[in-house]
C-alpha positions as CSV (number, residue, x, y, z in Angstrom):
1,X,-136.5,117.2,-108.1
2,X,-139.1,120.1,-108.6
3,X,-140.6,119.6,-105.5
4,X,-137.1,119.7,-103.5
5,X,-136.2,122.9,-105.0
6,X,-139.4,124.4,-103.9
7,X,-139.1,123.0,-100.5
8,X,-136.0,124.6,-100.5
9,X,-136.9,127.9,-101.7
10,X,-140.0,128.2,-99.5
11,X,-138.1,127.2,-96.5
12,X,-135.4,129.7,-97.5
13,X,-138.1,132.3,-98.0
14,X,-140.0,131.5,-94.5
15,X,-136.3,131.8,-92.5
16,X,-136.0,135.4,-94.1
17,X,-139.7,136.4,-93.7
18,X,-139.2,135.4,-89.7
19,X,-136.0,137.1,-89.5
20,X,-137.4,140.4,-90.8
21,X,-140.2,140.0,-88.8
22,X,-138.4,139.4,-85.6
23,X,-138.7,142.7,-83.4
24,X,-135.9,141.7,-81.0
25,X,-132.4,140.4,-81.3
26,X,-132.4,138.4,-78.5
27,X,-135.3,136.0,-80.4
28,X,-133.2,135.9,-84.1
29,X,-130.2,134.2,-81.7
30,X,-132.7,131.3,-81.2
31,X,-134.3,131.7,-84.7
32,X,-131.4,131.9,-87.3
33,X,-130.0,128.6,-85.7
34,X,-132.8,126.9,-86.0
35,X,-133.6,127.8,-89.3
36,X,-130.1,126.9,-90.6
37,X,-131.2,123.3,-88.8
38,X,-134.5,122.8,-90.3
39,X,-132.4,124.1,-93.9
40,X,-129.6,121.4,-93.6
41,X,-132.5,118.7,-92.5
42,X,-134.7,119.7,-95.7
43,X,-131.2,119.6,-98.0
44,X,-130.1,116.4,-96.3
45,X,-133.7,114.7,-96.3
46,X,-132.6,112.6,-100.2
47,X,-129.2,111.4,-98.4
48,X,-131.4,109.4,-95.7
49,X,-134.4,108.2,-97.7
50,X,-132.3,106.5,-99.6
51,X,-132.0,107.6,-102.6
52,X,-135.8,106.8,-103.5
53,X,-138.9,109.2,-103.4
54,X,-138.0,111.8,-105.8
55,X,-134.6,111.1,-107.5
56,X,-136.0,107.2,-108.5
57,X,-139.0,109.0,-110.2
58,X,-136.4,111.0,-112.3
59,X,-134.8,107.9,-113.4
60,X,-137.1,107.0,-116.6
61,X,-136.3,111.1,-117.5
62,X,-132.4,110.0,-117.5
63,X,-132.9,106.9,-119.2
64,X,-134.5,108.4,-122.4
65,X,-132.6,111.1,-122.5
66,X,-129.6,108.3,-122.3
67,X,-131.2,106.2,-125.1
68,X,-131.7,109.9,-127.1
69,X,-128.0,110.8,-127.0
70,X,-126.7,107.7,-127.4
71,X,-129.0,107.7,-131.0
72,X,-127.5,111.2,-131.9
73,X,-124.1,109.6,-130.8
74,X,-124.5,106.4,-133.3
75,X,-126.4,108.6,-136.4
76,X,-123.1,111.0,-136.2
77,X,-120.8,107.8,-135.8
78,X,-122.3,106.4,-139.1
79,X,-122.8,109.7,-140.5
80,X,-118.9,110.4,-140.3
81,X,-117.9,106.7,-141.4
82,X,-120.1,106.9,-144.7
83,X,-118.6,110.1,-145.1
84,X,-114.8,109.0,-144.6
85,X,-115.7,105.4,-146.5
86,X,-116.6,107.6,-149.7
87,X,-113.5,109.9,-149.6
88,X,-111.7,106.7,-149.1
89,X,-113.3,104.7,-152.2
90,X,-112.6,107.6,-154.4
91,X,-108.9,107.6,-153.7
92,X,-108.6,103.7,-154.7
93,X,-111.0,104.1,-157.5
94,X,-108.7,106.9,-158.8
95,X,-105.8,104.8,-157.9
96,X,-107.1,102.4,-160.2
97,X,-107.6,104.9,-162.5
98,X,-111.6,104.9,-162.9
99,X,-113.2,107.9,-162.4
100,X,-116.5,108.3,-160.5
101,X,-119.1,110.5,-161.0
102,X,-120.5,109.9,-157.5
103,X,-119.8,107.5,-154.7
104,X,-122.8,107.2,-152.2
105,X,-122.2,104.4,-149.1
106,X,-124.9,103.8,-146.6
107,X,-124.5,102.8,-143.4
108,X,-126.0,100.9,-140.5
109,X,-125.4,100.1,-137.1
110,X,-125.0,96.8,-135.8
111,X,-126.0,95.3,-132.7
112,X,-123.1,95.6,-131.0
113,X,-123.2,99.7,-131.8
114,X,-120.8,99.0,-134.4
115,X,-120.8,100.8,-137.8
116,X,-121.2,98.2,-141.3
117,X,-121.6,99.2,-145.0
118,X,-125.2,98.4,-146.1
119,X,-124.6,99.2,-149.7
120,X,-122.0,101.2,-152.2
121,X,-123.7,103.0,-155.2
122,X,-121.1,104.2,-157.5
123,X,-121.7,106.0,-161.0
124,X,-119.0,105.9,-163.3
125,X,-118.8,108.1,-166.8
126,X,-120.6,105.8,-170.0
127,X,-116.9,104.7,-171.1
128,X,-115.8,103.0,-168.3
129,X,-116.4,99.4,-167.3
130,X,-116.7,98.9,-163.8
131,X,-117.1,95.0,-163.8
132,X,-113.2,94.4,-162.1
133,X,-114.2,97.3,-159.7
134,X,-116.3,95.5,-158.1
135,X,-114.2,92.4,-157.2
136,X,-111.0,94.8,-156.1
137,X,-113.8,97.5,-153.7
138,X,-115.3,93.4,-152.1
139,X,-111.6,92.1,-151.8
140,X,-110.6,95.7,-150.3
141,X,-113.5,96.2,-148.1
142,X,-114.3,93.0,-146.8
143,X,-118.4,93.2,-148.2
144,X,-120.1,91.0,-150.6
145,X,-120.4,92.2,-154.3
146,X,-124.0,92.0,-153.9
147,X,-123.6,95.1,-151.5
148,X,-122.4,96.6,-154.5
149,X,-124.0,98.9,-157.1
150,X,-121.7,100.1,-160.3
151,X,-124.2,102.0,-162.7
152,X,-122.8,104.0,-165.7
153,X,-123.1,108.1,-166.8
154,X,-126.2,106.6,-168.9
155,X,-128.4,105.2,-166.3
156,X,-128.8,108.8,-164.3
């Protein structure tokens, strides 16, 4: 793509050069139409190879940067989801009137580019039992318990 631009521009540059240079009008009739011809040629020269040449070798460029943005894209996705599943915990947990200290959930991405809870780490305060929490954030949430860690004020 470089190289067409510079084509482009030294053509451009050329054409003006010529023109200046000319010392009578009657040769810029003949010239400034034939520039303009050998300008549309140069600009239309990707259209009829095909595609190939130049524009094919940029195609790796465009796949990584793809592949890049799509990562950004999926590290916000789960970013936002571990950040929305905590706010959400919380609310039952309250609802079921524990009260957490912290709520941590990490995240991953699946195959398929979905987002799925890795793990929960919750710390409750040393006189609460979290033993039922566990069942009711599996049977709300859909995970295994074993995804699951409730530690209490004592184990920071």
């Amino acid at each position: 793509m470089n190289a067409f631009v510079l084509t482009m521009a030294a053509i451009i540059a050329i054409g003006a050069i010529l023109d200046i240079l000319m010392p009578d009008k009657n040769y810029k009739k003949y010239i400034r139409p034939l520039l303009g011809i050998i300008i549309v040629l140069t600009m239309a020269k990707p259209l009829l190879s095909g595609w190939d040449g130049e524009f094919a070798a940029a195609a790796p460029d465009e796949v990584q940067a793809q592949e890049y943005y799509e990562g950004i894209y999926q590290n916000n996705v789960k970013n936002v989801f571990e950040e929305r599943m905590e706010e959400d915990m919380v609310s039952f947990m309250n609802e079921k009137h524990y009260s957490p200290l912290q709520c941590t959930v990490t995240a991953g991405i699946d195959d398929e580019g979905g987002v799925l809870i890795e793990s929960i780490l919750i710390y409750l305060p040393s006189d609460e039992n979290g033993s039922l929490l566990a069942e009711a954030l599996s049977a709300r949430y859909g995970i295994g318990k074993d995804k699951i860690r409730i530690e209490n004020e004592s184990g920071f």
